[in-house]
N, C-alpha and C positions, 0 to 999 in steps of 0.2 A: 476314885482318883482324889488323892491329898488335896490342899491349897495350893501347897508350892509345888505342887507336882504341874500345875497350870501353866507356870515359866518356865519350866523347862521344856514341855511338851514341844515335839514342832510345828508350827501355822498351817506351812504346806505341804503336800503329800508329797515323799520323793521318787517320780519315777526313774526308772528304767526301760533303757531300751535292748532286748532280750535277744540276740543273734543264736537263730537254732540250725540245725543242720537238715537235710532230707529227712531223717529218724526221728527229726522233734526232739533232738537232743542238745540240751544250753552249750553252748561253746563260749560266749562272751556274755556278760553284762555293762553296757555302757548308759552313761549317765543321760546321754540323749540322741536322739536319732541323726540329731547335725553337730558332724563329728568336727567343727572350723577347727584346726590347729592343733590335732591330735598326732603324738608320733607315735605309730602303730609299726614299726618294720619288724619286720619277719612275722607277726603272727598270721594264726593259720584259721581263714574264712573258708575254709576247703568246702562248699556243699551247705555254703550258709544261705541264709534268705537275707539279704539288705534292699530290697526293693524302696528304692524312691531315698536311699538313705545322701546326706548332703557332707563330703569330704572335701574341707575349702581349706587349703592350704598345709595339707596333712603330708606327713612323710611315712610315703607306705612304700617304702624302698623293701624289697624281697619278701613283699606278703603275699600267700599263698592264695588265690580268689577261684582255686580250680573247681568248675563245675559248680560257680555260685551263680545265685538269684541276680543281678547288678540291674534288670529291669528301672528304667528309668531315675535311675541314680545318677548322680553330680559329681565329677568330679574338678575341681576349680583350680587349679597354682598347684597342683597336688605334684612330689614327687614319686612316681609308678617305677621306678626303675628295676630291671629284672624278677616283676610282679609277675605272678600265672594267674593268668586268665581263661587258662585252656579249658574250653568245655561252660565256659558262665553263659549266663542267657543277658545280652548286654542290650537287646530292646531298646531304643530310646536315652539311653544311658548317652552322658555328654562329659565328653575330656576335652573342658577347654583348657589352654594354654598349660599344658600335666608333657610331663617330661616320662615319656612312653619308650626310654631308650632302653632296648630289649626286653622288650615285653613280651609276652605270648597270648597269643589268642586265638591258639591254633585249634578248629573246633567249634570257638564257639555260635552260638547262635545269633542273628540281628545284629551282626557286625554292618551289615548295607542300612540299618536302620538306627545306629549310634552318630555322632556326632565327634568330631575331634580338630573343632577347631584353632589353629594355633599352636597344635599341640607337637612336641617337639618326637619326631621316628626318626629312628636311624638303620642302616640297612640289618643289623643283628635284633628288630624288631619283628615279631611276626604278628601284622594283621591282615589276615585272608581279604583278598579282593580291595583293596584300598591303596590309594594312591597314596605315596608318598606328600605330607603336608610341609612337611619343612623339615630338613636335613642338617643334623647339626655336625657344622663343619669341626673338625679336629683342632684343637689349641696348636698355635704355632710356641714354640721355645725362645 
């Protein structure tokens, strides 16, 4: 290594954080495992592992989560709308105050063992065994 190749070099290492599928196959690379403020819609985590990953305030409007890892993952202000969930292992996993308007979670696993509080379902929502937390009423004209 040069002299000035010293200044250029970078200080710190940059991670990544590697979203792989059942196959061990890379599907995403993101810049860190806490995704605050990412707009992710429509991509497809189909059969990914995001275990423990932290989504605060992210628009994952019509992303694919089918038969993904979601174990103890975060979801915060996030909007989920018309997300699949069918088939994820949602463990632990916490949807607070996440706009869950037809969402599906038909299938999946540790639905009795997630959290969702605040969070906004409406009857074209499907999550097995769960009570309705708050109903969003129709816009009047």
């Amino acid at each position: 290594m040069g002299f000035l190749d010293w200044f250029s070099a970078p200080t710190t290492p940059q991670h990544k954080y590697v979203v792989k599928n059942v196959l061990n196959e890379t599907i995403a690379e993101l810049p860190f495992r806490d995704l605050t403020g990412r707009d992710l819609r429509g991509k497809d985590f189909a059969h990914a592992s995001l275990v423990g990953a932290i989504f605060d305030a992210c628009d994952l409007r019509d992303v694919n989560f089918f038969g993904a890892d979601l174990r103890n993952a975060l979801f915060h202000r996030c909007d989920l709308f018309n997300a699949c969930l069918a088939y994820a292992k949602v463990d632990g996993a916490r949807f607070y105050h996440t706009n869950l308007d037809c969402i599906d979670l038909g299938g999946a696993s540790g639905v009795d063992r997630a959290s969702f509080e605040g969070s906004i379902v409406t009857p074209g929502s499907t999550i097995p065994g769960r009570k309705i937390v708050y109903v969003k009423q129709p816009e009047v004209a």
